[in-house]
Every structure is written in C-alpha cells, then in structure tokens.
N, C-alpha and C positions, 0 to 999 in steps of 0.2 A: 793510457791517457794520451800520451804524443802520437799512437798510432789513430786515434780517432781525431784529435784538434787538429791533425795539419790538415785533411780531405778539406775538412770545415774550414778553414781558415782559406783555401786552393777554393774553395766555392763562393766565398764573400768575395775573394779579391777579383775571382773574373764575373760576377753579377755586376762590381763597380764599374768594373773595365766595360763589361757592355754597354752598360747604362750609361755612361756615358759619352758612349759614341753614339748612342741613339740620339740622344742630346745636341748632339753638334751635326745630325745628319745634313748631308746636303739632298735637296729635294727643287727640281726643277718644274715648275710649275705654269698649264699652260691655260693661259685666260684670253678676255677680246679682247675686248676696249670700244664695241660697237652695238651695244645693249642697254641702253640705260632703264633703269635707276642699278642696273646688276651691275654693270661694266659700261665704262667710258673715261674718254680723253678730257678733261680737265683742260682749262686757259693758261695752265700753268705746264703743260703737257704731260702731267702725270696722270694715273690711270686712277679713278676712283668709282667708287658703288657698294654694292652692298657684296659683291662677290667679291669683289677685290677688298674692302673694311674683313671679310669672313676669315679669308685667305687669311693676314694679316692676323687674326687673332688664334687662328687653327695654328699656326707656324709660333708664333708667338707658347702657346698651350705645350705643343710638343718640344718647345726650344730647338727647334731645327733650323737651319739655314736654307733659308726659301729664295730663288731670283725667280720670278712671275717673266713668263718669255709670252708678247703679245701674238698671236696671229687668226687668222680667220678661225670661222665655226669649223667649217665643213675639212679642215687640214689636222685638228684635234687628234681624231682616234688614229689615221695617219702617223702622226709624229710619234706619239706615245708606242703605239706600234716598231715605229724605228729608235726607242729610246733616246729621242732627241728631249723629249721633256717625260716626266715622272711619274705625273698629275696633271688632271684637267678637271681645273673646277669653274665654269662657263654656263652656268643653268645649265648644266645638262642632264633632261627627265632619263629617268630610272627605267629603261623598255626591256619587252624578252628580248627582241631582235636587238639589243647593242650589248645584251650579257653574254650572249655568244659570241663576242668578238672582246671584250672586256670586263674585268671585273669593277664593281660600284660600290664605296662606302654606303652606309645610311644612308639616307636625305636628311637632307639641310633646308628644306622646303619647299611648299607644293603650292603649285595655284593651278588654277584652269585656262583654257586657251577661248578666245570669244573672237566674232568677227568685227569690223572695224567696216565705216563705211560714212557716206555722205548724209547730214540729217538730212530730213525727209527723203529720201532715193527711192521709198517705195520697193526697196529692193526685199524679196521674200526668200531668207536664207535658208534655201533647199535645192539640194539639185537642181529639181528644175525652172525653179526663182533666180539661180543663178546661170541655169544655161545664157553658155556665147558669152559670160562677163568675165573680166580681165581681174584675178584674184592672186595678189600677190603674199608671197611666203617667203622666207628667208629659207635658202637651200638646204639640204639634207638634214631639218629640224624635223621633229614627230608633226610638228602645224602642216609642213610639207608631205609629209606621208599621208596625213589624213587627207587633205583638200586633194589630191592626186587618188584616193581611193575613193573619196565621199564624192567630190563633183566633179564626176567623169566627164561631162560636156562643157566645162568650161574652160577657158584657156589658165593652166596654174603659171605665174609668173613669177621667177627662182631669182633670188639677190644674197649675194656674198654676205651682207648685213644687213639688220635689221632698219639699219639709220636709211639707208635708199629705199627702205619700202616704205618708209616714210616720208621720203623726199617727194618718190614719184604718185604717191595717194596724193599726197598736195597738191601735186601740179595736176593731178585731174588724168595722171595716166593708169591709174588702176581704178576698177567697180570698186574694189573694196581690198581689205587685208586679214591673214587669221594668223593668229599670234597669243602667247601670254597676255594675258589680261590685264596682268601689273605691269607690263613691261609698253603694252598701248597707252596704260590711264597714266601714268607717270612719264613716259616716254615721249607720248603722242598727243592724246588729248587734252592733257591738261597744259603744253605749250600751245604758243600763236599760231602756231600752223595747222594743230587740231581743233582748232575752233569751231570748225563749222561740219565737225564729225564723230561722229559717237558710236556707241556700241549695238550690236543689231543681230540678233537671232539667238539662237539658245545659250547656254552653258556648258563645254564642252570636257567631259573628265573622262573618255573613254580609256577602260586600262592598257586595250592593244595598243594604243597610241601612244598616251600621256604616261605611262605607268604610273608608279606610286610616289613621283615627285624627283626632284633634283638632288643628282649625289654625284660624288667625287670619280670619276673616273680613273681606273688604274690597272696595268698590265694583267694580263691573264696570271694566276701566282702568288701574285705580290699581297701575299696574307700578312705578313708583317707588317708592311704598310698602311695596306688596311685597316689594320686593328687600332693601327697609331691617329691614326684619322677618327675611327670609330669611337674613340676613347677622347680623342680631343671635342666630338661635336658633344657628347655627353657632357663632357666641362665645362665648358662656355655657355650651353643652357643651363647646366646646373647653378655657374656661378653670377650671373647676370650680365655675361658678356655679350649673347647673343641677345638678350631682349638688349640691352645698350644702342648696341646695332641696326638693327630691325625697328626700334623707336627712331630712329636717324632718316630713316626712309619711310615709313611705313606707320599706320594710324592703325593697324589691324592684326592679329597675329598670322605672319606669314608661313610658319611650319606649317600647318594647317595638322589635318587627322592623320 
C-alpha cells in the first residue's frame, strides 16, 4: 500500500506545482498601437482595440502575467526572434512564408484585404489600371507582398504604419491603398478624412498571401505555449468572451470560416 500511495501522492503534488507556475507565467507580448479598430492609442494614451480587448482576455483565460511591449509591425518577428518579447499578437495573417521562420497559434480571425481609393477615380484595379499609380501599403505586411508581386508597374509605397497610409491617401499623395478591409472601413472610411473614398476592385483572400487568417505568433518550439494560447482561443469563443469583444467592434462575425 505505501509502496504504491507515495509515487501517487509524488505525482499530484508536482502536477499542483506545475500548474501553478503555468498560472502565474510571465509572458511578454508584442502589439502596435497603429492599426485601428485592431490596435491603437487612446486620448488617454492607453492602447486599445480589439487586439489589444483579445490579448487581455487570452491572458486573463490562461491566468498569466502579460506586459503588451508596443512597437512597430515590421520589428515583431525581429524581437521575438531575439527574445525580447514572447508573443505577437498584431493581426498578424497565418502565411507559408512566416511559418518558416515562426510558429502560429490558431486564428483568432480572418477577413480579406480590398483596395481603398478616391470615389469616382475611374481607377481599374488591375495591373494595368494601375500602371505609373502610387499604391501605398503598410511595409512587410502580406497587402505588401501581394501589391509588389501583383502590380509590377506600379510604384508600391511602404509605411511603418498603417495610420500614414492614411494620412498621405488624404492629402492626395497616394492613387490608392491595399489593406484589411476591416481595418480600412473602421479605420479609414468610416472617419472624416475617408469620406470621399471607398473601396474599389475585387475581394482579395489569396492563400499565398493572406493564409488562413490571423494568429498569435510565437518562437520556433515554443509548443507549450502554443497550446496555452490554443486552449485559451477555444475558451473565450466557447464562453462568450470573444463574441463580447468582437460585438464591441464589429456588427458581423469576424473569425470568419
């Protein structure tokens, strides 16, 4: 009897112990703050959006200790690389080309990328509708990979954020923009300064590109983590945190298929 109860007893007490270090993990996490309705600065200079509400409830689900470290897109897989941060959760879509260089929870939600341009422009969103016109993209996103492989004759113009591709479509320096779709209609068009520009040419879900939607980015490895992530996005749709959320921003279901 003693020789079987203690292993057993030697096996509950270090399950506890683990579990509750999982609990209390610290987990550094890398977001914008230049994306909206995903991410953005607040008048109050906090960061909010729906990336940043997600973050907040995934941390919350795993009972981990989370500090959100802001900085650019294109410095993300970078960092994490250098263990300066854990996690990056930044919309960023699910491609082949960034699984080779990282691993990606689930998705956490998918939309499509559309172009953005001046109403009436007359402009015919095809290569060569767009030859010679000035199409700006937010730098080393999949919208940048495509418009650089799709319209070879035009000039692609690269911006650290997505908020200046915004700026400079207003002021009349860019033909047009390609981007998230939710992140133009909520971002762009549906403020003052998109007023007088709307969406224009097809629907854009190619999988080389866009993959199969936005997930959590995390070191080549890190299965552990992963799973912990995996396990939390499953909760939060299970328990109505995610539609909470997602109703906060959003009139439509944003996970998509």
């Amino acid at each position: 009897m003693k020789k079987t109860l203690f292993p057993a007893l030697l096996c509950l007490l270090f399950s506890a112990v683990s579990a509750g270090a999982q609990e209390g993990r610290k987990i550094r996490i890398g977001v914008e703050g230049a994306y909206p309705p995903f991410s953005s600065i607040g008048p109050d200079g906090k960061l909010k959006g729906f990336d940043i509400d997600i973050t907040n409830a995934l941390c919350e689900q795993m009972k981990a200790q989370c500090t959100m470290v802001q900085q650019e897109f294109d410095g993300m897989i970078p960092s994490l690389q250098a263990r300066k941060i854990d996690a990056v959760i930044a919309s960023m879509s699910i491609t082949e080309e960034r699984q080779r260089v990282v691993d990606f929870s689930d998705k956490y939600y998918r939309t499509p990328a559309r172009f953005v341009a001046k109403k009436n422009s007359g402009l015919k969103v095809d290569p060569a509708g767009l030859k010679g016109k000035r199409i700006g993209v937010q730098r080393t996103t999949t919208h940048d990979r495509f418009a650089t492989d799709t319209f070879k004759e035009s000039e692609i113009v690269r911006y650290a954020k997505q908020d200046d591709v915004f700026l400079d479509l207003a002021a009349g320096r860019l033909d047009g923009a390609l981007l998230d779709w939710i992140a133009a209609s909520e971002g762009f068009l549906k403020a003052p300064a998109g007023k007088d520009f709307s969406f224009q040419g097809p629907i854009y879900v190619d999988f080389k590109y866009f993959g199969v939607g936005a997930g959590i980015a995390l070191r080549k490895g890190d299965t552990d983590l992963k799973n912990q992530f995996n396990a939390a996005i499953k909760a939060i749709r299970a328990n109505g945190v995610y539609k909470k959320i997602q109703d906060k921003y959003f009139d439509f279901d944003v996970f998509g298929n």
